[in-house]
C-alpha atoms as one frame of an Amber mdcrd trajectory, in Angstrom:
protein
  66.225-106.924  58.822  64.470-104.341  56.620  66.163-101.979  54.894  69.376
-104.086  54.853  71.718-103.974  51.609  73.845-107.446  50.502  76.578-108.034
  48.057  77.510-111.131  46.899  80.486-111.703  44.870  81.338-115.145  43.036
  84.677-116.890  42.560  84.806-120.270  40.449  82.858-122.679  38.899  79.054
-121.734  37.084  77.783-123.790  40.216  79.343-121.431  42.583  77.292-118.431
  40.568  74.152-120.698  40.563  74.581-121.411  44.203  74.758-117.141  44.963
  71.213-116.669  42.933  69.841-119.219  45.351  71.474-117.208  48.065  70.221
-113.891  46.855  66.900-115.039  46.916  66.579-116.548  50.453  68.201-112.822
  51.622  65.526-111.398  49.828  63.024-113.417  51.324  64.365-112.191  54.857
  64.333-108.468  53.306  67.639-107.568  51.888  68.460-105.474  49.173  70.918
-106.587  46.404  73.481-103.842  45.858  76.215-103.578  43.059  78.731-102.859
  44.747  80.766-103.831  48.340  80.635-100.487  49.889  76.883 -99.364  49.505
  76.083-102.796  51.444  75.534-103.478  55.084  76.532-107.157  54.165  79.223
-108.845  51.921  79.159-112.497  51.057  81.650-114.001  49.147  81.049-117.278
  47.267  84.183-119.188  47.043  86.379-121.926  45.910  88.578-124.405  46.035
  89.348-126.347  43.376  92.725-124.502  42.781  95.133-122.765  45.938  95.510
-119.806  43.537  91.697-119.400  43.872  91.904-119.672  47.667  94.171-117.049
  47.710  92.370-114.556  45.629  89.622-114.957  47.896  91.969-114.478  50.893
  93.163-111.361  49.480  89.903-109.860  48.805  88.654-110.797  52.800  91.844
-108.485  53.506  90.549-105.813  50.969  87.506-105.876  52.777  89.083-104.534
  55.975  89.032-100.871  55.023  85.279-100.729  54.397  84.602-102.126  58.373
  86.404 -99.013  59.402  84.128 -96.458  57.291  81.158 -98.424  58.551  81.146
-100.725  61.697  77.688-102.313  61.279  79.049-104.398  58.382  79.398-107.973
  58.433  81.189-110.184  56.074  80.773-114.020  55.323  82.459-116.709  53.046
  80.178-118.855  51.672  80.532-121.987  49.378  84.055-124.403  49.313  86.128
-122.498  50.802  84.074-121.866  53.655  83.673-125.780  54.173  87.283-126.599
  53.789  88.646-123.593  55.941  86.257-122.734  58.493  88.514-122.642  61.198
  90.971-119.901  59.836  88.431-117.999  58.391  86.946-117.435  61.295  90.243
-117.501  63.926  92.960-116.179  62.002  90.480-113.508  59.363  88.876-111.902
  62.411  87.329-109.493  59.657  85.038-112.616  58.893  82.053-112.650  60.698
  80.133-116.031  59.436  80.526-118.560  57.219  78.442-121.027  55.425  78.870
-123.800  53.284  77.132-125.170  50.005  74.254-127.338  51.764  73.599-125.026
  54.560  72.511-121.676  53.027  68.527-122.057  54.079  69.953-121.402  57.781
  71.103-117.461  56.340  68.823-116.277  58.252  69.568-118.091  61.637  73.188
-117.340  61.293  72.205-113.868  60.559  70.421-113.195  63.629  73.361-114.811
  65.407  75.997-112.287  63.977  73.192-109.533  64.677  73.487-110.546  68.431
  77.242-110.008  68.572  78.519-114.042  68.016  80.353-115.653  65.221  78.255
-118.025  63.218  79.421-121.230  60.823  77.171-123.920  59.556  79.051-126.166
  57.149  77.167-129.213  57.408  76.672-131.186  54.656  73.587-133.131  53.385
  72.479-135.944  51.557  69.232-134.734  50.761  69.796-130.382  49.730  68.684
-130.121  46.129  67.315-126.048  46.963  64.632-127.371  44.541  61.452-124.904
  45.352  63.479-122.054  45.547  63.413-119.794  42.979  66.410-118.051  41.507
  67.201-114.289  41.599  69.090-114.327  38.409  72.324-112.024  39.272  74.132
-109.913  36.431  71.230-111.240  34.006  71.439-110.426  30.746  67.861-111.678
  30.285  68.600-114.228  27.658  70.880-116.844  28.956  70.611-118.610  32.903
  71.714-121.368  35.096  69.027-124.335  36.496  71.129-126.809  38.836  69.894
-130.168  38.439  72.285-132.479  40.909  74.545-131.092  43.548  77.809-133.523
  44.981  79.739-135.742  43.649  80.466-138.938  43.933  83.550-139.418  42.297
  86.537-139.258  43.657  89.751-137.908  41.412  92.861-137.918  43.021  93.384
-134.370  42.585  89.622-132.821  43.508  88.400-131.654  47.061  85.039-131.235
  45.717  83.619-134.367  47.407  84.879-133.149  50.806  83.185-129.557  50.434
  79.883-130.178  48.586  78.853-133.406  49.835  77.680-137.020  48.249  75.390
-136.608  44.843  71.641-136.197  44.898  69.249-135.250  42.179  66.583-132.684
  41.733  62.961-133.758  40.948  62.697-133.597  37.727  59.646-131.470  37.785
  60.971-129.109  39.392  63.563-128.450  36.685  60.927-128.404  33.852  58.764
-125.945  35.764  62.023-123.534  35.902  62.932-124.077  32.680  59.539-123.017
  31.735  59.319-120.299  33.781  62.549-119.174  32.442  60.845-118.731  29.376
  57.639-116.701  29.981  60.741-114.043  31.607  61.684-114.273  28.018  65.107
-116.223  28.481  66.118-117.475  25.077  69.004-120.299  26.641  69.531-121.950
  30.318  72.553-124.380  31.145  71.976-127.611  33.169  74.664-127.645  35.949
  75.602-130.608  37.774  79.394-131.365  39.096  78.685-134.609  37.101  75.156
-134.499  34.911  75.414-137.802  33.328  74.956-139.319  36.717  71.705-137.487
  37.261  69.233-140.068  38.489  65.730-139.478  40.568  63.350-142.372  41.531
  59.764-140.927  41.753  57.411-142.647  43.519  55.102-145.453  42.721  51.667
-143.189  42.187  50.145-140.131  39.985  53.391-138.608  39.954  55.149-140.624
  37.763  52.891-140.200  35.020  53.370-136.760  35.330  56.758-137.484  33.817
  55.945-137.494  30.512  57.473-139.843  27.959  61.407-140.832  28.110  64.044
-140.819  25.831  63.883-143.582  24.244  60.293-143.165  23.804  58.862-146.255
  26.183  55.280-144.768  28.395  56.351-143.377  32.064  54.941-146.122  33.334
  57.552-148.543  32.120  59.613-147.153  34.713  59.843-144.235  37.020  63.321
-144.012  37.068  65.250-141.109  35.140  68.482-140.230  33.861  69.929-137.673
  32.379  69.044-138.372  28.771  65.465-138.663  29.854  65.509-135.043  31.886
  67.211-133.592  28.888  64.727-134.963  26.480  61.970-133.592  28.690  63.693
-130.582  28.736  63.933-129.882  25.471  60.347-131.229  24.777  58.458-128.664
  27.287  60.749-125.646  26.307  61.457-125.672  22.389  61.975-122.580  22.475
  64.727-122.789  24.945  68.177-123.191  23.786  69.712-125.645  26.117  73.290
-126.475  27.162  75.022-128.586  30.347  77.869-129.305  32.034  79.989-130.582
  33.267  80.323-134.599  31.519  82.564-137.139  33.082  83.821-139.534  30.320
  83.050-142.545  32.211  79.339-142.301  32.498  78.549-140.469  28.675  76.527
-142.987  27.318  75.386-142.875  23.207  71.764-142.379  24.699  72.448-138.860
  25.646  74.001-138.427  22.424  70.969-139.457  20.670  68.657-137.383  22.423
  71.478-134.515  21.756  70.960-135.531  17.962  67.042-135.776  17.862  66.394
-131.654  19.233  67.704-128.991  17.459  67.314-126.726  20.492  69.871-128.891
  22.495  73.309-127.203  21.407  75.747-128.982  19.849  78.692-128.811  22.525
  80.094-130.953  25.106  82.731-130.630  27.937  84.225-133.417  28.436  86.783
-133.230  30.706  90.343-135.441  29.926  92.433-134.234  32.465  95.401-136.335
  30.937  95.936-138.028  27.583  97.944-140.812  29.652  96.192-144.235  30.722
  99.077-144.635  33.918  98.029-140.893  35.179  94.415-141.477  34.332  94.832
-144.491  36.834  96.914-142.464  39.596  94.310-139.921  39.317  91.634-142.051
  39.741  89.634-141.141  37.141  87.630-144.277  36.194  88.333-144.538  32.389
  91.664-144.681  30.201  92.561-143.624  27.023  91.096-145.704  24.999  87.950
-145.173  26.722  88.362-141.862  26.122  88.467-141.844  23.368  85.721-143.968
  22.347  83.524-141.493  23.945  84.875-139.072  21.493  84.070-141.207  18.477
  80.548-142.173  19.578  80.177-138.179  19.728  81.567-137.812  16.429  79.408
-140.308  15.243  75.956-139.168  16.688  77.389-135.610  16.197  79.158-134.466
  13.281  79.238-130.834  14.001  79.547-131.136  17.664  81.705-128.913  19.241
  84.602-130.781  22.267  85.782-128.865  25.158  88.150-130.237  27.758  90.374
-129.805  31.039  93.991-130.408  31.186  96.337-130.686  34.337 100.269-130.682
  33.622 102.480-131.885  36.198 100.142-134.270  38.444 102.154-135.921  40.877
 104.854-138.733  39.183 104.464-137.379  35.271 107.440-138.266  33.229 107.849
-136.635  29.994 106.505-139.659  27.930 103.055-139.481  29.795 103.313-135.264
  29.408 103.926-136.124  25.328 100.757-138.754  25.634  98.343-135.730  26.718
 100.120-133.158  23.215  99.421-136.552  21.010  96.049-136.880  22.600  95.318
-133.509  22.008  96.676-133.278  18.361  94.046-136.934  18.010  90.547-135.012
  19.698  91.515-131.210  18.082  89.659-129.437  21.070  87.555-126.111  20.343
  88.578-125.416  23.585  90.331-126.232  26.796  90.668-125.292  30.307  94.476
-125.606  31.282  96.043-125.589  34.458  99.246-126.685  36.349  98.838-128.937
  39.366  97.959-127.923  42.403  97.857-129.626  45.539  94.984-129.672  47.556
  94.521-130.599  51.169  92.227-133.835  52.035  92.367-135.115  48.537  93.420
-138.866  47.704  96.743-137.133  46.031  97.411-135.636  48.760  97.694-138.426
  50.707  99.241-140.695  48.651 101.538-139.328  46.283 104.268-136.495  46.448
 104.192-133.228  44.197 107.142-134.063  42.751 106.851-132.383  39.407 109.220
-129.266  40.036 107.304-126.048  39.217 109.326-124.875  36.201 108.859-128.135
  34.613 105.115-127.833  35.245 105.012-124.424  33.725 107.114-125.552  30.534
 104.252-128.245  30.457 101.474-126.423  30.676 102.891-123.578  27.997 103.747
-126.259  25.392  99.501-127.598  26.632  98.470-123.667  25.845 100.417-123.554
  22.211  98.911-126.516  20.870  95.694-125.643  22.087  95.838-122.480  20.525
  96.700-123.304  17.375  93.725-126.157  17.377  91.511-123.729  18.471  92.316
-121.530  15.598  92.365-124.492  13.151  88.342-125.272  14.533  87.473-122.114
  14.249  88.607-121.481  10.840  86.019-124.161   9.566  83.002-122.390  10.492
  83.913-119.659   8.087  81.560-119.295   5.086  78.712-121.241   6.972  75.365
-119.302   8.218  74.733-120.070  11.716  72.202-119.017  14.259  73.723-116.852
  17.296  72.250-116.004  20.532  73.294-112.004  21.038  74.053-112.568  24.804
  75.697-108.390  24.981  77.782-105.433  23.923  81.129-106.717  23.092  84.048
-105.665  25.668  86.140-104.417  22.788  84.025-102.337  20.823  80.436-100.987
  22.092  80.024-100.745  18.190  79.821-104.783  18.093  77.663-106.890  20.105
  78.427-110.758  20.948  76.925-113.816  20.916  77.278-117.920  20.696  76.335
-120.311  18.087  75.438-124.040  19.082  79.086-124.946  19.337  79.196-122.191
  21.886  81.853-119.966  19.752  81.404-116.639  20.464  80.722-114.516  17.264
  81.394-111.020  16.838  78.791-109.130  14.886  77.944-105.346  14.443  75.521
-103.692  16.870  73.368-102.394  14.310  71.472-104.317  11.679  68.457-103.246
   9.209  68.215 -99.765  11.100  67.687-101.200  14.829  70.052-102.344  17.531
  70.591-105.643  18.751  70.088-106.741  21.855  70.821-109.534  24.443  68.400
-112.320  23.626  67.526-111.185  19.877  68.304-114.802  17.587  69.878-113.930
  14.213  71.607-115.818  11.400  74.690-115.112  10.808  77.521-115.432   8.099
  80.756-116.484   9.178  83.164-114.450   7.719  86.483-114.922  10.086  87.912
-116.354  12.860  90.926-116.581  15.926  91.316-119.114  18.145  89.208-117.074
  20.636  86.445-115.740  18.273  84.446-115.888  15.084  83.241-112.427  13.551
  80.038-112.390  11.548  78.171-110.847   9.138  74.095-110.610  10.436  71.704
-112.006   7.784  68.574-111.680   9.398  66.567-112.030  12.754  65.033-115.704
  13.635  62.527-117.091  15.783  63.148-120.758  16.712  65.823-123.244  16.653
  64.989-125.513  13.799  66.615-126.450  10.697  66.456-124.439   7.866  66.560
-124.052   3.830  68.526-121.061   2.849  70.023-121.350  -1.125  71.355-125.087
   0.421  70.379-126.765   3.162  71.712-124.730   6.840  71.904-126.773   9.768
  71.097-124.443  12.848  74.364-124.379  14.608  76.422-126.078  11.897  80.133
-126.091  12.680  82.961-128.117  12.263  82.199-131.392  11.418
């Protein structure tokens, strides 16, 4: 396989982009090139999903794309990898004779066996799924890097199982990564110079690892709530985040994604005890209504819900919410579509990922309940979701005006290569100008920054002066690194 030249191309979730840097580095391992672009490659992957029909059909449309670049150069395969490639193997393969493998989440170390099968003229799939695939001693080839900011998966699967999701069916039960194996990448993250890695699990506060009874569990290191590793060698996710943050202060750390019924006020402590864990959560909603909560399964109703948010208001004043919001699940009247606006106009989300309802095959919806919401009424939903949102968003980011905050430049803005952009802790992106004292900015340079505006999509800042850590700080009156809207 020398000499051979791959493209991979992501659609979805971070996980999805996570999963294609593992990818890219067992290809590498078997000699490939990584190329920028489709038609300088003797192989295309495409890492898919499925979460949404609309994002099934991108990916559709792109495999017929593809078509014209088999008849400039015949020696070119093509592969889905990732959800879709689970859930549809069958027509991918029959009906999208352009397709020449596919491979799902858990199966990618067997690239190079499927490879050699294409190679000898055959089709190739392998979309079994595992209960044991964490990809844990591989090390990333981090993709599109900017050099400052990366992904480390820590779980992969889910166990939950929302109505509406056909995650379950396409990436398998949950399982944990060693912990150790997460530290050492975080760590090695940082002697590449990487200034900020996200945590990615479909559902991190169910992260859990047993370690052995031995040596290796006092290799551990102390827990969150302080007690020796010896007291148990058991850990969640407040513990690996702890750890985390502990080995690699000088690591900005986020994660994602949160369910609401397994956030527990220990994470938020631990959140609340390191200043180089940001100051943002996603917590998905989904709906503000406790009777479509229950139809879609979710585990937790609204006044659960919002319990959670308290607690995080509580342990966090200046915390940063995001959320997800469906309009038009199966059966929603218009008294549980005004529960979800009055939720919303309760929390006051930073941001929000909206979306209409869409059916997906396999799932417990599917199954049980008609999608009986008629599409214009969905879309009037989800608009009057979007306009609320908006204006909260603009509201949220209005209060970080005036404050000094320290901002990750993460690259040149797409506007204006005159700016450059960044986040703060709340994970804002901030606007500020490319030059400062004489020298340009660049992606992983830590600055403080004065808020001077703000939209409901961005901040725009004024740069103060170039930092080195993320710690609290004294400037005129006391600056909280990352301080936002409390």
């Amino acid at each position: 396989m020398s000499g051979k030249r791959a493209y991979i191309e992501s659609y979805g979730c971070q996980m999805n982009f996570s999963d294609s840097e593992i990818v890219a580095s067992i290809l590498a391992e078997q000699g490939y090139t990584l190329v920028e672009k489709a038609e300088d490659a003797d192989l295309v992957l495409l890492n898919t999903c499925s979460v949404r029909e609309k994002a099934e059909q991108t990916v559709l449309n792109r495999i017929d794309g593809l078509n014209h670049l088999k008849g400039r150069n015949p020696d070119l395969r093509v592969g889905v990898l990732g959800c879709m490639a689970e859930r549809m193997r069958e027509d991918l393969l029959e009906k999208k004779k352009l397709v020449d493998l596919v491979v799902g989440p858990d199966a990618y170390r067997s690239l190079p066996l499927v490879l050699d099968e294409v190679e000898g003229g055959q089709k190739a799939v392998n979309v079994l799924l595992s209960r044991e695939e964490t990809y844990a001693e591989i090390e990333p080839v981090r993709l599109g890097s900017n050099g400052a900011t990366a992904f480390v998966t820590i779980m992969r699967g889910c166990d939950n199982m929302c109505a509406f999701c056909v995650v379950p069916f396409t990436r398998g039960r949950e399982r944990s990564r060693d912990p150790g194996s997460i530290v050492r990448e975080c760590e090695q993250l940082v002697k590449n110079g990487y200034k900020e890695v996200t945590l990615l699990g479909q559902n991190v506060d169910s992260y859990s690892w047993h370690a052995e009874a031995g040596p290796l569990a006092a290799d551990l290191g102390p827990r969150a709530d302080g007690a020796s590793p010896e007291a148990s060698t058991a850990v969640d996710f407040a513990d690996l985040l702890a750890r985390v943050a502990t080995a690699c202060p000088d690591l900005r750390i986020r994660y994602s994604t949160s369910h609401p019924k397994d956030m527990t006020d220990k994470v938020l402590g631990v959140m609340a005890a390191h200043d180089n864990i940001c100051k943002y959560i996603h917590l998905p909603v989904q709906s503000g209504s406790s009777s479509v909560l229950q139809r879609m399964n979710r585990g937790y109703d609204r006044a659960w819900y919002l319990d959670r948010i308290a607690a995080i208001r509580r342990y966090l004043p200046d915390c940063a919410i995001s959320t997800d919001l469906i309009s038009g699940f199966c059966g929603e009247t218009e008294e549980e579509h005004r529960a979800t606006l009055d939720l919303m106009e309760e929390v006051r989300y930073d941001m929000a990922f909206m979306f209409k309802y869409s059916e997906r095959p396999r799932t417990l919806a599917a199954r049980k309940f008609p999608d009986d919401v008629p599409e214009e009424v969905k879309g009037r939903r989800l608009q009057e979701v979007i306009d609320l949102q908006m204006k909260h968003a603009a509201e949220r980011n209005q209060q970080h005006v005036g404050r000094v905050q320290v901002v990750l430049i993460e690259g040149v803005s797409k506007r204006s290569d005159r700016h450059m952009f960044g986040r703060n802790s709340q994970n804002a992106v901030v606007i500020v100008d490319r030059m400062f004292a004489g020298t340009e900015l660049k992606p992983g340079d830590r600055v403080m920054a004065r808020i001077a505006s703000g939209t409901s999509g961005s901040l725009q800042g004024e740069v103060m002066e170039r930092v080195d850590r993320w710690a609290e700080r004294e400037e005129g009156e006391r600056v909280v690194v990352g301080d936002g809207p409390g």
